[in-house]
C-alpha positions in Angstrom: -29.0 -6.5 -27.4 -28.0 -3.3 -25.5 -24.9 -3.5 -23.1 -26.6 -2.6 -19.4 -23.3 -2.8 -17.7 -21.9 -0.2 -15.5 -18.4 0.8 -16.1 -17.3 3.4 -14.1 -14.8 5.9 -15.8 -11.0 5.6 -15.1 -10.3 8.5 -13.1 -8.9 11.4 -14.7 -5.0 12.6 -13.8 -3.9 16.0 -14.1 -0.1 17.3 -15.0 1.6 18.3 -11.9 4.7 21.1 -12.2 7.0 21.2 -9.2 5.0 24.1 -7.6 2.3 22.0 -6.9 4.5 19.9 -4.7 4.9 23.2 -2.9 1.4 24.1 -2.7 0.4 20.2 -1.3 3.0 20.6 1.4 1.8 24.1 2.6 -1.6 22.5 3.0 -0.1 19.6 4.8 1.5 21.5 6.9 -1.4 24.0 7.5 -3.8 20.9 8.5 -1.0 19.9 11.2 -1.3 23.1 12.8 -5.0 22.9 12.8 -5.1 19.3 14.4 -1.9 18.7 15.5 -3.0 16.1 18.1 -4.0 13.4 15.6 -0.8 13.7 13.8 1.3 13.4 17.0 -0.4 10.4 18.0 -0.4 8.3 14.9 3.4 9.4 14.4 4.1 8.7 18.3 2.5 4.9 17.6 4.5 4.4 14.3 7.7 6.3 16.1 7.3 3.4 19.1 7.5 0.7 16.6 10.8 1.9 14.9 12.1 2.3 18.5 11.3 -1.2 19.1 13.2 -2.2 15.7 15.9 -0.6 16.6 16.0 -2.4 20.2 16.1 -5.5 18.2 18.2 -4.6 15.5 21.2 -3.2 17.9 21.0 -3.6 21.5 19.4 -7.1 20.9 22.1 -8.0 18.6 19.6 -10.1 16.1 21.3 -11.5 12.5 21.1 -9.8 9.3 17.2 -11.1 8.7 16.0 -7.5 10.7 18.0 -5.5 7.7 15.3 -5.9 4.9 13.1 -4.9 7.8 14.8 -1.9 8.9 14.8 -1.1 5.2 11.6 -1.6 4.7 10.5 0.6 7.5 9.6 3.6 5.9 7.5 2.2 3.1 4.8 1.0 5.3 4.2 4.8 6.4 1.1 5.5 3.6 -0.7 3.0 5.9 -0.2 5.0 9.0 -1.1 7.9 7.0 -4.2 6.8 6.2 -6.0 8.3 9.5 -4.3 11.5 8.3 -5.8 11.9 5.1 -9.5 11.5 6.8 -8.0 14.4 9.4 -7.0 16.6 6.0 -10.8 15.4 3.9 -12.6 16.7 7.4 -10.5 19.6 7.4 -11.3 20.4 3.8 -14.6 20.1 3.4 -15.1 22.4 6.9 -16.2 19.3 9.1 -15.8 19.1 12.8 -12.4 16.8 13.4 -12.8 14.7 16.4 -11.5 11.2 17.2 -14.4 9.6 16.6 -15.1 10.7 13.5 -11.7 9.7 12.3 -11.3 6.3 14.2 -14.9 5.3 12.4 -13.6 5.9 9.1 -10.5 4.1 9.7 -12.3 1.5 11.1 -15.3 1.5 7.8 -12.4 0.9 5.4 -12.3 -2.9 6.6 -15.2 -3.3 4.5 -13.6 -1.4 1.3 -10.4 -2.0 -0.6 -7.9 -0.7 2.0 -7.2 -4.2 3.1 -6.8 -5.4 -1.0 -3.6 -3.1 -1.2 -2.4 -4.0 2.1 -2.1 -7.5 0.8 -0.3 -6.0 -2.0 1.9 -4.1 -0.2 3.0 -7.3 1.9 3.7 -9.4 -0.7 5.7 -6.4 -2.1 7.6 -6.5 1.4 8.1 -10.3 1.6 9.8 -9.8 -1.8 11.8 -8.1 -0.3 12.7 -9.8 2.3 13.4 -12.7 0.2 15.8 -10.8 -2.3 17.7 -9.2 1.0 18.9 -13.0 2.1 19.4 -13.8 -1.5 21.4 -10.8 -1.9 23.6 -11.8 1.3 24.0 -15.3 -0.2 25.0 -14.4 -3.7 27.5 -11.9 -1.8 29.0 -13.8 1.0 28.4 -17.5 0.3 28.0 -19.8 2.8 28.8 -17.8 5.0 26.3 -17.1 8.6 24.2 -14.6 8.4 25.7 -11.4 10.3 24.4 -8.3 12.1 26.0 -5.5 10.0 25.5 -3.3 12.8 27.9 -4.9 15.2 29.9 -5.9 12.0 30.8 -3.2 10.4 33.8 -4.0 9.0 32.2 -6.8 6.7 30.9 -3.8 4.9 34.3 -2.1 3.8 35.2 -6.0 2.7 34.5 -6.8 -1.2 31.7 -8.8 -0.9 29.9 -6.2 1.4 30.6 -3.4 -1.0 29.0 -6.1 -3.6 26.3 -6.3 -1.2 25.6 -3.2 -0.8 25.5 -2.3 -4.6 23.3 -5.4 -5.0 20.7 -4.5 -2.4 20.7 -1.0 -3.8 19.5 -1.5 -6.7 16.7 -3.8 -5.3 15.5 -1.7 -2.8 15.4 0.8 -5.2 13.5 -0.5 -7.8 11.3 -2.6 -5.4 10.7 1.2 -3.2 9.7 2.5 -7.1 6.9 -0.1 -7.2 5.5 0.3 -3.8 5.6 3.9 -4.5 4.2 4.2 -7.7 0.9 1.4 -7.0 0.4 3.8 -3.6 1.3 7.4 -3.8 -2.4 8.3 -5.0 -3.5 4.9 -4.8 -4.1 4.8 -1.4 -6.1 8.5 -1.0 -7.9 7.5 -3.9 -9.3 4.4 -2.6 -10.0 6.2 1.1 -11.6 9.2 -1.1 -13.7 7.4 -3.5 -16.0 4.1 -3.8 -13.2 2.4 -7.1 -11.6 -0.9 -6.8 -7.7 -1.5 -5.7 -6.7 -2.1 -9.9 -8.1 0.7 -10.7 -6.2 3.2 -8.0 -3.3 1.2 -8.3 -3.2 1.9 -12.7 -4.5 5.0 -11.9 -1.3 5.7 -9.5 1.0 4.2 -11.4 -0.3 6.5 -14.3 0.2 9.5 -12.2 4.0 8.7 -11.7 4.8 7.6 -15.5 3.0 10.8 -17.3 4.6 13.3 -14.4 7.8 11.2 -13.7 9.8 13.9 -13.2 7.8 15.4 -10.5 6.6 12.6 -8.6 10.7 11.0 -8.5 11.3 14.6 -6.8 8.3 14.1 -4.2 9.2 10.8 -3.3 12.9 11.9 -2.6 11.4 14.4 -0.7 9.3 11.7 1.2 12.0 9.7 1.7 14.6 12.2 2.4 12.3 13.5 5.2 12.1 10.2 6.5 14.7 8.8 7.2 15.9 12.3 8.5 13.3 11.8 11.2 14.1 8.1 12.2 17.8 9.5 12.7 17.0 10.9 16.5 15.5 7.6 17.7 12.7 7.8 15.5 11.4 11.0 17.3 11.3 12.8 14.3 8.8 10.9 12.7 6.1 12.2 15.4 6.1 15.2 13.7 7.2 13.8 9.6 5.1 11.4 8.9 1.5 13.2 9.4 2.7 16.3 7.5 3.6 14.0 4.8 0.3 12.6 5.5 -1.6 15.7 4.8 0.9 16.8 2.0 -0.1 13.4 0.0 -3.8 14.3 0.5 -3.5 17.2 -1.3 -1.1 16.2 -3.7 -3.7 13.5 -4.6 -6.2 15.8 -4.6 -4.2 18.0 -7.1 -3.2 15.1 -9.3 -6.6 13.9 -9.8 -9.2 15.4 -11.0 -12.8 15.7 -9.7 -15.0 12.9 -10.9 -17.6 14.8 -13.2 
């Protein structure tokens, strides 16, 4: 009996140097300039939100359960990002941009895997969440939640220093996840008809057999943001689409052309 089954190909990844981080933000940056409108808006939307976090966080005075939020903030940017890598495709392949154009695709991926990672990105998150209160507890006890923001002190105490060791290691190896399952795993899936296990290996791939590289973009990416959340978020109006474009073309310079 003869096999009739259709497996598609695992898709193929090339090996990245550090230049060709250079190269994918000069693009990025170049597709800004040429539609800088689209940018500003998705970054003025996801700007808004942080300002609103913020509200909450400080001036609303609410407990220590906005913190893995907060924290969490900037990893939910690819998602934002994902109207800007259908600004860079259009760009690339010398098609008209216009909002309609990018709204429909944004809207067509409803129907495609988009919302499959999504799903894998908030239980991702919710682990988070979870381990920041577990964190807290391990470190202080039984003792009430506190906002660290109008607590300070409790941070040069012992148990906050534990705390903050604690959560750093958690964050960080929960942000290497996230990272690593969507840094090409997201483009790939808005790029190419493949299902969300195969972009997210594929990714993860990526980042294991160019480790060196992709740790430097991602402290790049998350250097850069959290610079532009610093002046009330304004900065990210400007941040997060260039690192929108810049990921498209890393993507498209990490993986090669389907044959």
């Amino acid at each position: 009996m003869t096999d009739t089954t259709d497996t598609k190909p695992m898709p193929e990844i090339a090996e990245l140097d550090f230049s060709d981080l250079k190269v994918a933000f000069g693009k990025g940056l170049s597709d800004f300039r040429k539609a800088p409108v689209y940018g500003i808006v998705f970054g003025a939307i996801f700007a808004a939100l942080g300002v609103v976090l913020y509200l909450q966080f400080v001036v609303w005075q609410s407990d220590i359960s906005i913190v893995p939020l907060a924290a969490g903030f900037p990893l939910i940017g690819p998602f934002v990002a994902v109207g800007m890598y259908e600004v860079s495709r259009l760009i690339e392949r010398g098609e008209t941009v216009s909002w309609l154009s990018v709204l429909q695709a944004i809207y067509a991926e409803r129907k495609r895997q988009i919302p499959s990672i999504a799903f894998v990105v908030l239980f991702i998150f919710l682990i988070w969440v979870y381990m920041a209160h577990l964190v807290f507890a391990l470190s202080f006890g039984l003792k009430p939640l506190t906002n660290v923001m109008t607590s300070t002190d409790i941070l040069l105490t012992k148990e906050g220093i534990t705390m903050l060791l604690m959560g750093t290691v958690v964050g960080g190896g929960l942000s290497f996840v996230l990272f690593s399952i969507t840094v090409v795993g997201i483009p790939l899936l808005v790029d190419r008809e493949i299902d969300v296990v195969t972009s997210m290996i594929t990714s993860v791939s990526l980042v294991l057999n160019n480790l060196a590289v992709m740790l430097t973009w991602g402290l790049i990416v998350g250097v850069l943001l959290m610079l532009a959340m610093i002046p009330m978020f304004v900065g990210l109006i400007v941040v997060l689409p260039v690192l929108g474009h810049s990921t498209w073309h890393l993507y498209k310079l990490a993986i090669l052309p389907p044959e």
